[in-house]
mmCIF file of the N, C-alpha and C atoms, coordinates in Angstrom:
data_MODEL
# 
_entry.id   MODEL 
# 
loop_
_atom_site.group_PDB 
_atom_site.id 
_atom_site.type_symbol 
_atom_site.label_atom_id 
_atom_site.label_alt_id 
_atom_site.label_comp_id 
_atom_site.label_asym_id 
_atom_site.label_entity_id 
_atom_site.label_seq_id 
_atom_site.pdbx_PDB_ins_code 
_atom_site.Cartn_x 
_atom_site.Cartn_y 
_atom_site.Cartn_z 
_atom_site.occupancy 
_atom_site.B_iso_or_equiv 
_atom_site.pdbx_formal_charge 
_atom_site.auth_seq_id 
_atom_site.auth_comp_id 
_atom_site.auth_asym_id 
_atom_site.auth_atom_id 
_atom_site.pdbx_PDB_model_num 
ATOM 1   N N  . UNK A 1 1  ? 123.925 151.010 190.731 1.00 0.00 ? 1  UNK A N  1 
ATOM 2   C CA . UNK A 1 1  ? 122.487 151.173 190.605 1.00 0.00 ? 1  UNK A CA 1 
ATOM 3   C C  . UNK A 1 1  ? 121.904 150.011 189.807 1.00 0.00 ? 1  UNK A C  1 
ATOM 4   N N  . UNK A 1 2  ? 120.419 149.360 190.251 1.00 0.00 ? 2  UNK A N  1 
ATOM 5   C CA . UNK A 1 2  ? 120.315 148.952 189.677 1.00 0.00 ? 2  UNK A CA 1 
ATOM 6   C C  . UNK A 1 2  ? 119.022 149.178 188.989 1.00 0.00 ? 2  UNK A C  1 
ATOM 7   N N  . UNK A 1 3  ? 119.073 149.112 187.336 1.00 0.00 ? 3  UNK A N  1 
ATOM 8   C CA . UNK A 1 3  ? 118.444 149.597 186.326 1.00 0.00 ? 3  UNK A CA 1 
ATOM 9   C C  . UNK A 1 3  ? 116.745 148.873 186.384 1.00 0.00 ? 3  UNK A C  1 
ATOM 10  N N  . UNK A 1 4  ? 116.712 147.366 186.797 1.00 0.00 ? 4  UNK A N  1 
ATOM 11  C CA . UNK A 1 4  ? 115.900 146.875 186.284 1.00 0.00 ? 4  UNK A CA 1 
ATOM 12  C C  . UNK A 1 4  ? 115.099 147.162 187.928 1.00 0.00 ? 4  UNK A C  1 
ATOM 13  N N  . UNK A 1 5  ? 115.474 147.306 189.273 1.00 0.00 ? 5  UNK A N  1 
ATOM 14  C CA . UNK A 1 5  ? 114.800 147.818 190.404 1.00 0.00 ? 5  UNK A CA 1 
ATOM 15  C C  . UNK A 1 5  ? 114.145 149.419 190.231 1.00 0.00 ? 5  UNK A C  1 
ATOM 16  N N  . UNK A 1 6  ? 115.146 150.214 189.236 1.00 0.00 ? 6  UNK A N  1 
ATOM 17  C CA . UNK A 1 6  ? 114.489 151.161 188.919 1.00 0.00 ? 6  UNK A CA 1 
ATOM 18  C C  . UNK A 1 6  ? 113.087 151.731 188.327 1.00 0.00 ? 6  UNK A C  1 
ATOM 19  N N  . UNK A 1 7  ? 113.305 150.643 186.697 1.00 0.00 ? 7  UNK A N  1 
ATOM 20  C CA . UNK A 1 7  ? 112.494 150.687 186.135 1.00 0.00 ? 7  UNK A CA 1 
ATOM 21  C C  . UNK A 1 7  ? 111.126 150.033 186.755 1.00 0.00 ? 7  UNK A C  1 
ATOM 22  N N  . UNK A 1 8  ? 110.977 148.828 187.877 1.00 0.00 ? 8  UNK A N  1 
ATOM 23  C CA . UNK A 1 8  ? 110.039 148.303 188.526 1.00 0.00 ? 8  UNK A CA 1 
ATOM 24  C C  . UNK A 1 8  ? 109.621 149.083 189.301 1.00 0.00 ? 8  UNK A C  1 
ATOM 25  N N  . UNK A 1 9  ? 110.035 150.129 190.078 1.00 0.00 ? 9  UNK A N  1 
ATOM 26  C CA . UNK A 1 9  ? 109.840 151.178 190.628 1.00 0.00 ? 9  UNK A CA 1 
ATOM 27  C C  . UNK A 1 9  ? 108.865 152.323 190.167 1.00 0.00 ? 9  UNK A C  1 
ATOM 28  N N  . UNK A 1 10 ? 109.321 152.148 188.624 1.00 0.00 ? 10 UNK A N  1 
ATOM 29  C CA . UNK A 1 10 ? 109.031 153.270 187.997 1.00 0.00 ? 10 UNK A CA 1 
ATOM 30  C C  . UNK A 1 10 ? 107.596 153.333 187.574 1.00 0.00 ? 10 UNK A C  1 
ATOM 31  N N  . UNK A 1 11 ? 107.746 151.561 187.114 1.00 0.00 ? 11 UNK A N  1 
ATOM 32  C CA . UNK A 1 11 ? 106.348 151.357 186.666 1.00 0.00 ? 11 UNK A CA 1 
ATOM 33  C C  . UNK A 1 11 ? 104.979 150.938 188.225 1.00 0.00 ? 11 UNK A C  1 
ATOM 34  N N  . UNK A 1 12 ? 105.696 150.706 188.803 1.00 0.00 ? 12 UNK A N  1 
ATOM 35  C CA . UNK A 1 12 ? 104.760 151.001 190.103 1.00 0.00 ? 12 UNK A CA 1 
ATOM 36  C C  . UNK A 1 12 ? 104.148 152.244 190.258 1.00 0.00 ? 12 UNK A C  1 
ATOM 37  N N  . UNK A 1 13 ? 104.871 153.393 189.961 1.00 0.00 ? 13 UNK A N  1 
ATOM 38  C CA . UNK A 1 13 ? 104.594 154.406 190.476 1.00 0.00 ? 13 UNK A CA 1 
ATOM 39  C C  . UNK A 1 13 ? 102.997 154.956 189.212 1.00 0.00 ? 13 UNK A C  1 
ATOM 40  N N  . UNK A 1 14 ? 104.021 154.685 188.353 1.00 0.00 ? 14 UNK A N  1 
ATOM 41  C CA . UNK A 1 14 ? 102.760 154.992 186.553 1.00 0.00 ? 14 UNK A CA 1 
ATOM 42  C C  . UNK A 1 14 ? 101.370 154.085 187.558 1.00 0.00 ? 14 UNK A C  1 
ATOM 43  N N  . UNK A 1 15 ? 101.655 152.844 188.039 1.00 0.00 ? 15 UNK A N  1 
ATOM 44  C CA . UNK A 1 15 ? 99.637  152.243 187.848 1.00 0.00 ? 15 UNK A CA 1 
ATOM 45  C C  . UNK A 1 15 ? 99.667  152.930 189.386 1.00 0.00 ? 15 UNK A C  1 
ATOM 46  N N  . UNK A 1 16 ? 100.031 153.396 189.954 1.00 0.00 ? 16 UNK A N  1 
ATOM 47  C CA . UNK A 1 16 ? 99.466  154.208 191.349 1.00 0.00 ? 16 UNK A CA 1 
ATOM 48  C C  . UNK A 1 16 ? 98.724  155.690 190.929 1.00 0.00 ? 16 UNK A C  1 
ATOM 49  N N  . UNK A 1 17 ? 99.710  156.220 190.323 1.00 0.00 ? 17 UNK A N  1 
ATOM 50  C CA . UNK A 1 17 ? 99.383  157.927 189.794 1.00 0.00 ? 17 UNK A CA 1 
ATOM 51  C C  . UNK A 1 17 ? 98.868  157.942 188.434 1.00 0.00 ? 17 UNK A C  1 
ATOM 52  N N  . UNK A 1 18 ? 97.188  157.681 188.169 1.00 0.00 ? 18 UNK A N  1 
ATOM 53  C CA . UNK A 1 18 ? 97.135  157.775 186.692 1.00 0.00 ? 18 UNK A CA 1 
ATOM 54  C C  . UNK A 1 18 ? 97.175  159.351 185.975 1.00 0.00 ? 18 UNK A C  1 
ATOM 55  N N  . UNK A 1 19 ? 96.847  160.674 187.146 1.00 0.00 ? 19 UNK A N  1 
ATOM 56  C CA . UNK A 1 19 ? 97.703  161.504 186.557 1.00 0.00 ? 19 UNK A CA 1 
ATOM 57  C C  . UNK A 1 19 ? 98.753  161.727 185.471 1.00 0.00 ? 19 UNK A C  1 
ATOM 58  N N  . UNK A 1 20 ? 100.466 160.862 185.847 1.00 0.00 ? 20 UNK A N  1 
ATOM 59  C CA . UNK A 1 20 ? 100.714 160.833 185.193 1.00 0.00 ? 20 UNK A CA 1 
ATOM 60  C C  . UNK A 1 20 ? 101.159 160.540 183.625 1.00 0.00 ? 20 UNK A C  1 
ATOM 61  N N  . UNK A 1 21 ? 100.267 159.195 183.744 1.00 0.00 ? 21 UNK A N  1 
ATOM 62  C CA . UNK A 1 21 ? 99.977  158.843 182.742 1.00 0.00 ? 21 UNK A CA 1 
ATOM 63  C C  . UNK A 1 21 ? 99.206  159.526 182.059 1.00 0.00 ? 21 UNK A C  1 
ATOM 64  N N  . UNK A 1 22 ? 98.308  160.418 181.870 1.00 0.00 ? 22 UNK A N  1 
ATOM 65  C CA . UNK A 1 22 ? 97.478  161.408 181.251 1.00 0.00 ? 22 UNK A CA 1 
ATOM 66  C C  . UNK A 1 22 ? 98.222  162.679 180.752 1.00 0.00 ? 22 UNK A C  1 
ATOM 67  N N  . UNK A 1 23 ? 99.338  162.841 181.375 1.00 0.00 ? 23 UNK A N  1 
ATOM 68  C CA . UNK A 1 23 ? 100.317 164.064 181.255 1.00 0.00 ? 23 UNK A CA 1 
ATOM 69  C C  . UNK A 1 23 ? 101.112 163.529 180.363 1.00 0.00 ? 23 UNK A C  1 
ATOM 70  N N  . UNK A 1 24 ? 101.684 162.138 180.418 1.00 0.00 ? 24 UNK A N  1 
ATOM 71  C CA . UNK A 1 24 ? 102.436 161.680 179.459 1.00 0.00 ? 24 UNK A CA 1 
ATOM 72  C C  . UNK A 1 24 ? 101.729 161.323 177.805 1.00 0.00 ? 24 UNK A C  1 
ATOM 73  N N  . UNK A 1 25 ? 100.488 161.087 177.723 1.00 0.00 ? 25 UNK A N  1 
ATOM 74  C CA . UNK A 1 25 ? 100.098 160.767 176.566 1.00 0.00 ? 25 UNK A CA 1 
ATOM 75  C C  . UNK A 1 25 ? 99.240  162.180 175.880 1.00 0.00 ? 25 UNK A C  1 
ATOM 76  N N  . UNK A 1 26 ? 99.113  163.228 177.036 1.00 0.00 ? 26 UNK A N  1 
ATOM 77  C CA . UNK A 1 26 ? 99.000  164.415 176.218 1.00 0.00 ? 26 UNK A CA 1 
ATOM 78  C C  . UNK A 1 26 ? 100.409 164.700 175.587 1.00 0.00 ? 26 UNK A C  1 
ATOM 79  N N  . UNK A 1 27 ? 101.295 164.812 176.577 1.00 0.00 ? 27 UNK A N  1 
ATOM 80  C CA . UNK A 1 27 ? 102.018 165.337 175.662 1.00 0.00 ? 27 UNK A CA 1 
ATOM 81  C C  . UNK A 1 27 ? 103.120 164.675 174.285 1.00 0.00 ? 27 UNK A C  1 
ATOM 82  N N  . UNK A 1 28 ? 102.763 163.517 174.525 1.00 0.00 ? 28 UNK A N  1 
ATOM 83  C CA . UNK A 1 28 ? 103.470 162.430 173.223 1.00 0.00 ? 28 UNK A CA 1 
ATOM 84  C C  . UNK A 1 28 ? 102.196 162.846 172.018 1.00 0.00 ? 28 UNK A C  1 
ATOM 85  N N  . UNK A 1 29 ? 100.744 162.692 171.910 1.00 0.00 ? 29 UNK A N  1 
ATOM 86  C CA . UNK A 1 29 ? 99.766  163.668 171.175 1.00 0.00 ? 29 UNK A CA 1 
ATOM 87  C C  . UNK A 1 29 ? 100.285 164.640 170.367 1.00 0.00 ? 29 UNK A C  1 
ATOM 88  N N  . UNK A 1 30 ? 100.646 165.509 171.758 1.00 0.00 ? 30 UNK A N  1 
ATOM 89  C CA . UNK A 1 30 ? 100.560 167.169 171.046 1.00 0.00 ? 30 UNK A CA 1 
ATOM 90  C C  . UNK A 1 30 ? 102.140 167.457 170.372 1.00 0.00 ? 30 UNK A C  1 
ATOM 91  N N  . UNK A 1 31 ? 102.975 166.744 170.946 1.00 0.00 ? 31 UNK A N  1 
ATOM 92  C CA . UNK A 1 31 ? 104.536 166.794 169.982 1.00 0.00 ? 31 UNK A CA 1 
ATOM 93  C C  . UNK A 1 31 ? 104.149 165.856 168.834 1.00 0.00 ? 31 UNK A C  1 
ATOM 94  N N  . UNK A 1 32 ? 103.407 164.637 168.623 1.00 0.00 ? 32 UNK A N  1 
ATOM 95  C CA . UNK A 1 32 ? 103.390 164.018 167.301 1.00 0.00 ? 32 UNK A CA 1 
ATOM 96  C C  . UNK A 1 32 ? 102.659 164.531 166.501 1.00 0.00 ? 32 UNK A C  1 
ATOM 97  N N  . UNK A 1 33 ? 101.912 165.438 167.088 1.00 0.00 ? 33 UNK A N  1 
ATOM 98  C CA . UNK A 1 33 ? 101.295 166.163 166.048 1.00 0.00 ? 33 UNK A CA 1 
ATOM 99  C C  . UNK A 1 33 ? 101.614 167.267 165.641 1.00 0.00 ? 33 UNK A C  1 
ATOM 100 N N  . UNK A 1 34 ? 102.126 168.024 166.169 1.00 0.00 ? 34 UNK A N  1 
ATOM 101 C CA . UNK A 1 34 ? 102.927 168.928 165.682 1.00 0.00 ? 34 UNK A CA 1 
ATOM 102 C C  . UNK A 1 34 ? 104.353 168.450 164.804 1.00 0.00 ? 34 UNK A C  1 
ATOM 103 N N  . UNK A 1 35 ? 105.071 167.481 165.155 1.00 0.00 ? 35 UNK A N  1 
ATOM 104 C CA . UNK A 1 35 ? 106.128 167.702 164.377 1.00 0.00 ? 35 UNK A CA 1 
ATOM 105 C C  . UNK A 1 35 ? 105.252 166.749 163.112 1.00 0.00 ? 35 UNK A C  1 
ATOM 106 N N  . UNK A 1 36 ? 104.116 166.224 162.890 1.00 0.00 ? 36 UNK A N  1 
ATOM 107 C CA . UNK A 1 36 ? 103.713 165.648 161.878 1.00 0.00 ? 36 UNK A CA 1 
ATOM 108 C C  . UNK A 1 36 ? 103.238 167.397 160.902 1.00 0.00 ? 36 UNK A C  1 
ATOM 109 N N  . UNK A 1 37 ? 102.853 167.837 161.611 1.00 0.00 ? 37 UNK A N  1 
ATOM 110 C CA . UNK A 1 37 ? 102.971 169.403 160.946 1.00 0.00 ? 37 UNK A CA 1 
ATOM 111 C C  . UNK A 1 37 ? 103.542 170.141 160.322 1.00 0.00 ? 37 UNK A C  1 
ATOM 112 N N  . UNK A 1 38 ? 104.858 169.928 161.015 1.00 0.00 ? 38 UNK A N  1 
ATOM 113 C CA . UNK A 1 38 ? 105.766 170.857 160.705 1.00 0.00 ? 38 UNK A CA 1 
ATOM 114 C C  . UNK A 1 38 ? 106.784 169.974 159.386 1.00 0.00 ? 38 UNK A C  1 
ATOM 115 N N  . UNK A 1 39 ? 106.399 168.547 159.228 1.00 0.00 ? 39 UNK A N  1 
ATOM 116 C CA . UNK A 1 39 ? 106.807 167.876 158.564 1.00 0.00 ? 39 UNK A CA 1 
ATOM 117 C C  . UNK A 1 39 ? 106.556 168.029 157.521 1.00 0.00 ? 39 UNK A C  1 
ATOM 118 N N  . UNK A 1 40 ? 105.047 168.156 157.255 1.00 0.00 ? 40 UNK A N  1 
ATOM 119 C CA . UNK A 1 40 ? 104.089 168.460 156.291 1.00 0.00 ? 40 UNK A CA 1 
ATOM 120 C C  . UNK A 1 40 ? 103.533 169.525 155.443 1.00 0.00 ? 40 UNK A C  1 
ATOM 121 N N  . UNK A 1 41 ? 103.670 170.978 156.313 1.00 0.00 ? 41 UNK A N  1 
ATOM 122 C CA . UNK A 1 41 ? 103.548 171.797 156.023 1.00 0.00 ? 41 UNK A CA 1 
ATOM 123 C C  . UNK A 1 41 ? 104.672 172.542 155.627 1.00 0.00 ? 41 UNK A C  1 
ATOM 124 N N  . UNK A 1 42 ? 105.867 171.908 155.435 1.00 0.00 ? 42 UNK A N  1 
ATOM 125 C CA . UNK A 1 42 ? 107.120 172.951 155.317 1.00 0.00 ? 42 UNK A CA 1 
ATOM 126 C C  . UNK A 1 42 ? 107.277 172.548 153.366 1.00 0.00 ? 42 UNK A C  1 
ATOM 127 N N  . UNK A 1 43 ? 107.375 171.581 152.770 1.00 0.00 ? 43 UNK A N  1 
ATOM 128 C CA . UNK A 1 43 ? 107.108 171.001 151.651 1.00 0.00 ? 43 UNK A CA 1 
ATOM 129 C C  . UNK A 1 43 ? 106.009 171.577 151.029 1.00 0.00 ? 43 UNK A C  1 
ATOM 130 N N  . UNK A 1 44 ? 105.172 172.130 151.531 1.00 0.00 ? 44 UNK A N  1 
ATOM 131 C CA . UNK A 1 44 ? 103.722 172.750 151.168 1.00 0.00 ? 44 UNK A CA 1 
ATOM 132 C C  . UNK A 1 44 ? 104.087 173.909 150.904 1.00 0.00 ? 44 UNK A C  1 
ATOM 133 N N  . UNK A 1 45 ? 104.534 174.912 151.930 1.00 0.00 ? 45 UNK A N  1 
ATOM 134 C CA . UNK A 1 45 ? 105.243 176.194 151.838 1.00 0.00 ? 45 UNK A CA 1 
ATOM 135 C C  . UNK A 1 45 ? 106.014 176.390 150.479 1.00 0.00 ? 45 UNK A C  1 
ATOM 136 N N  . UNK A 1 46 ? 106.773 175.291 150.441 1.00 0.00 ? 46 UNK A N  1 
ATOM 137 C CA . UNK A 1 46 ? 107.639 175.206 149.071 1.00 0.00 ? 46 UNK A CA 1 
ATOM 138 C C  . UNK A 1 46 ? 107.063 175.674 147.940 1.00 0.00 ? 46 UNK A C  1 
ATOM 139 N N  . UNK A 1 47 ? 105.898 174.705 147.796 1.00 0.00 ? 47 UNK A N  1 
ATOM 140 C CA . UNK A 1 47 ? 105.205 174.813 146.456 1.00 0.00 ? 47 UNK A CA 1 
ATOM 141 C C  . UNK A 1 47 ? 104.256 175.920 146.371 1.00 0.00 ? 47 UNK A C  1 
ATOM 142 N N  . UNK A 1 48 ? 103.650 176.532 147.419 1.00 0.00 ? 48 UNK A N  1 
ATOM 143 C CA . UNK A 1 48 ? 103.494 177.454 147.390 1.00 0.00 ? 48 UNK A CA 1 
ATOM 144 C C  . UNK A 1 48 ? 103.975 178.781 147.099 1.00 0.00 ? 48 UNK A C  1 
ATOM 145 N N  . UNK A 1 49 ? 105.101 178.740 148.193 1.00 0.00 ? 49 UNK A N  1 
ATOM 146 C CA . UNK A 1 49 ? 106.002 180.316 147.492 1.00 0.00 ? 49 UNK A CA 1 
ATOM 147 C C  . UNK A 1 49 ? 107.283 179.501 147.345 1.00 0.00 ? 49 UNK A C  1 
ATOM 148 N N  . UNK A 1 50 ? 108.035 179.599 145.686 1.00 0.00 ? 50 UNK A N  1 
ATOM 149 C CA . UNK A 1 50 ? 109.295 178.925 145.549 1.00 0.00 ? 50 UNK A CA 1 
ATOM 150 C C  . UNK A 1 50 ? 110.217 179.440 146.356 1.00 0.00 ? 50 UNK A C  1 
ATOM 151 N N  . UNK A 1 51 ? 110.023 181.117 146.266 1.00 0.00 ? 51 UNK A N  1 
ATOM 152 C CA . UNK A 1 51 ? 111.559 181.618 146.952 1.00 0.00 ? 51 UNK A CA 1 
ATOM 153 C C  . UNK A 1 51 ? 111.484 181.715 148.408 1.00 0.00 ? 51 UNK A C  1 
ATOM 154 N N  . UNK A 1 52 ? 110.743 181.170 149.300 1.00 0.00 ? 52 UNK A N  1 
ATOM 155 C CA . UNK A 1 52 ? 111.012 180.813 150.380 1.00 0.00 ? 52 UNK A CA 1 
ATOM 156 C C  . UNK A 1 52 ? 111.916 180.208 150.591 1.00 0.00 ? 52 UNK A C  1 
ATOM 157 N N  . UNK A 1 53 ? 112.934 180.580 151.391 1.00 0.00 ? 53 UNK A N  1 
ATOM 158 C CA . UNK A 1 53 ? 113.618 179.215 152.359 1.00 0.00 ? 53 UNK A CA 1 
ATOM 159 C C  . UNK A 1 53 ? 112.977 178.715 153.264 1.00 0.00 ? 53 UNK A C  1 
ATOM 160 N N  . UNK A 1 54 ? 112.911 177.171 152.982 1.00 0.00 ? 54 UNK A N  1 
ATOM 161 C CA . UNK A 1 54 ? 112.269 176.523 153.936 1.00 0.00 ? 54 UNK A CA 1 
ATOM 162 C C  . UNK A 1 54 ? 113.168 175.801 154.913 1.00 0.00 ? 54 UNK A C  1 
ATOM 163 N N  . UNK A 1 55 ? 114.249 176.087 154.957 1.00 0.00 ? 55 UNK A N  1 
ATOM 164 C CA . UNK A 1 55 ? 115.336 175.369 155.965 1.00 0.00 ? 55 UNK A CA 1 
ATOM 165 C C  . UNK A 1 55 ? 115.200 176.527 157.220 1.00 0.00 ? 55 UNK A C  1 
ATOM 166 N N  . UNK A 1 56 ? 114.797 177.584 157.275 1.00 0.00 ? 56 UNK A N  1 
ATOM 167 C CA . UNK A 1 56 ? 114.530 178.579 157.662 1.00 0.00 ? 56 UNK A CA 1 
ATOM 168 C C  . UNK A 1 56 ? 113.168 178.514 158.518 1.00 0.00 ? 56 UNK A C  1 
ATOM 169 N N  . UNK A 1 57 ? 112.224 178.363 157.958 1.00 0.00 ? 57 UNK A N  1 
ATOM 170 C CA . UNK A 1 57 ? 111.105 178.283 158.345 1.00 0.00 ? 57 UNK A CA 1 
ATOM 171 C C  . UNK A 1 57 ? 111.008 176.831 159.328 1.00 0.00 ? 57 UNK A C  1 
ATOM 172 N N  . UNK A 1 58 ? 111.713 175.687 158.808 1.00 0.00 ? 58 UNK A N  1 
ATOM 173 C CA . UNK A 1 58 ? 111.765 174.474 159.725 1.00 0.00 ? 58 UNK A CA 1 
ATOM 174 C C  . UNK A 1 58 ? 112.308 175.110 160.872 1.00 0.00 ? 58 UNK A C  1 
ATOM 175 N N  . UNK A 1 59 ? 113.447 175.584 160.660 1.00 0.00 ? 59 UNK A N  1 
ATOM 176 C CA . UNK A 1 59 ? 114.657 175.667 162.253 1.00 0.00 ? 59 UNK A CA 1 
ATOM 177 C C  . UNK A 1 59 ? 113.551 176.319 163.286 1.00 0.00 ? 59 UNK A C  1 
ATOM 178 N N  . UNK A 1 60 ? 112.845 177.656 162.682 1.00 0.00 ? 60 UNK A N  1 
ATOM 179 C CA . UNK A 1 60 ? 111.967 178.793 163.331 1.00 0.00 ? 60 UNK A CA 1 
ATOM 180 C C  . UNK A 1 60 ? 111.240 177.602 164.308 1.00 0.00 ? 60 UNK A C  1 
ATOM 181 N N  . UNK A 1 61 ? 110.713 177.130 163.447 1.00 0.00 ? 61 UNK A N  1 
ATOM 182 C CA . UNK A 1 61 ? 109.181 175.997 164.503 1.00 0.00 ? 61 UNK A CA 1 
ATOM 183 C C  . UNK A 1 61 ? 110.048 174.911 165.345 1.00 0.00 ? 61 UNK A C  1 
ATOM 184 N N  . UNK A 1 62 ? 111.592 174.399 165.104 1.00 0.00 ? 62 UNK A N  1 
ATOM 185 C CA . UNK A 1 62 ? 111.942 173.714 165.866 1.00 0.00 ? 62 UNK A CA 1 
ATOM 186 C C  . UNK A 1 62 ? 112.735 174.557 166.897 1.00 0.00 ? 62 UNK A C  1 
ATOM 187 N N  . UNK A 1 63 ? 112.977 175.764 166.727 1.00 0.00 ? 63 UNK A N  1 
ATOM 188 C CA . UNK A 1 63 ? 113.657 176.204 167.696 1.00 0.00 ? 63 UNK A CA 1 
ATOM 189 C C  . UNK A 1 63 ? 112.520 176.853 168.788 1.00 0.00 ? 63 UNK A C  1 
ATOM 190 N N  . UNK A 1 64 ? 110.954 176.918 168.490 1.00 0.00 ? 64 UNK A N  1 
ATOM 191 C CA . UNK A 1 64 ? 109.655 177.624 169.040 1.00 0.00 ? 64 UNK A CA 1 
ATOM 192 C C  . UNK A 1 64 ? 109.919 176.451 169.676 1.00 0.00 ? 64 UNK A C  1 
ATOM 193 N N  . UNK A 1 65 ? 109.848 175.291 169.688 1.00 0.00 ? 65 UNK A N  1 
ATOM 194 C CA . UNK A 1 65 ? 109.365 173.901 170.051 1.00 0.00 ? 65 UNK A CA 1 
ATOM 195 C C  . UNK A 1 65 ? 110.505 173.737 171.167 1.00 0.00 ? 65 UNK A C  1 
ATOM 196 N N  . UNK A 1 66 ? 111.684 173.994 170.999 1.00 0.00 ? 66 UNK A N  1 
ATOM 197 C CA . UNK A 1 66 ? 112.037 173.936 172.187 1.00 0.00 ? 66 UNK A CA 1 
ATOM 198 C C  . UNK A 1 66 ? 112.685 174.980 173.060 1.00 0.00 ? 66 UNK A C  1 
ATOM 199 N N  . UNK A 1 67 ? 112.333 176.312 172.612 1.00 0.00 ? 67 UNK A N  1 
ATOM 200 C CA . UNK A 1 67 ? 111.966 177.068 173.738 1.00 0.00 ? 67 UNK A CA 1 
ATOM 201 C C  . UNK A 1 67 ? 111.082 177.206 174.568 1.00 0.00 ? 67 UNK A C  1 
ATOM 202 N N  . UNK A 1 68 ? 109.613 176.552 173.996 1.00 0.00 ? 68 UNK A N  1 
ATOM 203 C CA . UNK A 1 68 ? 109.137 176.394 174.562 1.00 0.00 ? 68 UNK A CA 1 
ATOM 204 C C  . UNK A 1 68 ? 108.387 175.290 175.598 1.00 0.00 ? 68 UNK A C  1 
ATOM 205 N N  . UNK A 1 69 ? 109.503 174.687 175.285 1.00 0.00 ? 69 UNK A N  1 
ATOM 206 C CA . UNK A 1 69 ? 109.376 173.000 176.282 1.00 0.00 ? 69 UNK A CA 1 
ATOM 207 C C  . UNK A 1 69 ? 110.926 173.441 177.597 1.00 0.00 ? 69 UNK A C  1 
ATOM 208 N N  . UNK A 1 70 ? 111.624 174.415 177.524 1.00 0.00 ? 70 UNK A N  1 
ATOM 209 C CA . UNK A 1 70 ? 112.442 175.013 177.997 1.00 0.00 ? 70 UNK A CA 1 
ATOM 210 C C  . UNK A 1 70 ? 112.137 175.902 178.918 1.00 0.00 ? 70 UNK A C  1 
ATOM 211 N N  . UNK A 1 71 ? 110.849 176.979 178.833 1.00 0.00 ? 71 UNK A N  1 
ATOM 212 C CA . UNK A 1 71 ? 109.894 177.796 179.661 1.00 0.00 ? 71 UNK A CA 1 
ATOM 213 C C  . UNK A 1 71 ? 109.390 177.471 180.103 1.00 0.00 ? 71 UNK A C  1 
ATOM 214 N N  . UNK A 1 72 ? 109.012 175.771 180.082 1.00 0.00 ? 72 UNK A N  1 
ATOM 215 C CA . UNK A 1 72 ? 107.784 174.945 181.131 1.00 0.00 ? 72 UNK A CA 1 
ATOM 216 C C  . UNK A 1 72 ? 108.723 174.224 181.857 1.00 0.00 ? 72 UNK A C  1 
ATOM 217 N N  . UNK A 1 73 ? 110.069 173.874 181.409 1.00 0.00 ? 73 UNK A N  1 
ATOM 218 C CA . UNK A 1 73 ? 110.762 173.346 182.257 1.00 0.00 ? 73 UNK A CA 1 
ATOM 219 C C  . UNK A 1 73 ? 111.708 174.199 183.656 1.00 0.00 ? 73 UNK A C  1 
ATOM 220 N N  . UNK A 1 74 ? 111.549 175.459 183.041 1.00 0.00 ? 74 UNK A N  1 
ATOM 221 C CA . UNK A 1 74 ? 112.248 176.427 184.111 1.00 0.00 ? 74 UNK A CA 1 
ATOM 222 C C  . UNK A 1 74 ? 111.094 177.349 185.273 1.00 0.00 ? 74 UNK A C  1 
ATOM 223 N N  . UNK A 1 75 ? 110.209 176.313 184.597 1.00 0.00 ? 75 UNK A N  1 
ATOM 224 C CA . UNK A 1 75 ? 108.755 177.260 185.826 1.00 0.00 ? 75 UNK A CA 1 
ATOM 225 C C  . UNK A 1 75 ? 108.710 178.884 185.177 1.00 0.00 ? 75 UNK A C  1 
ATOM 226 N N  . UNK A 1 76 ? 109.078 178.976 184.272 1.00 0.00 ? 76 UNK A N  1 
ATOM 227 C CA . UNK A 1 76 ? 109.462 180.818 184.396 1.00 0.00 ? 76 UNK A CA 1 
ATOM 228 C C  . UNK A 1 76 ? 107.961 181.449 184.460 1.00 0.00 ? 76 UNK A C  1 
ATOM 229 N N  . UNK A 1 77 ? 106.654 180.887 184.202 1.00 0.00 ? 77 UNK A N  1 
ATOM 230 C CA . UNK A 1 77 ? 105.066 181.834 184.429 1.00 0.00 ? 77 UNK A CA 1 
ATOM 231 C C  . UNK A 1 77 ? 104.672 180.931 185.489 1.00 0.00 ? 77 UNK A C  1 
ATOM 232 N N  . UNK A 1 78 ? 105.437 180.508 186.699 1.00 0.00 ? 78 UNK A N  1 
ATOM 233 C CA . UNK A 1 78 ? 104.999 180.482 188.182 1.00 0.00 ? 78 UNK A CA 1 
ATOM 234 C C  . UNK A 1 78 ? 105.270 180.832 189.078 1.00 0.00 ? 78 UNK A C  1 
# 
């Protein structure tokens, strides 16, 4: 295979379909902002309530995050 016919391919296809380019920069958006969230707000939690575990509360939102990039990938509400 070759990699660099691929990628020329690939990028043909991006300036034909600006669709997907709109699908791709929503969703680079909505994951950088969220994990800028979850970055941010878990340190916050801390100081807020000490006896929280917050290793706990991280895993919770990263394991939401990709179950639910897992449910859009399996079609399962179509």
């Amino acid at each position: 295979m070759d990699i660099w016919s691929n990628l020329n391919n690939s990028f043909k296809e991006l300036k034909s379909n600006t669709f997907m380019i709109l699908i791709g920069l929503t969703e680079s958006l909505f994951l950088g902002m969220m994990f800028i969230f979850i970055f941010c707000w878990t340190p916050r939690l801390k100081e807020s309530y000490p006896k929280t575990d917050t290793t706990e509360v991280f895993t919770l939102f990263m394991f939401s995050l990709t179950v639910g990039g897992s449910l859009f990938k399996v079609n399962f509400f179509w």
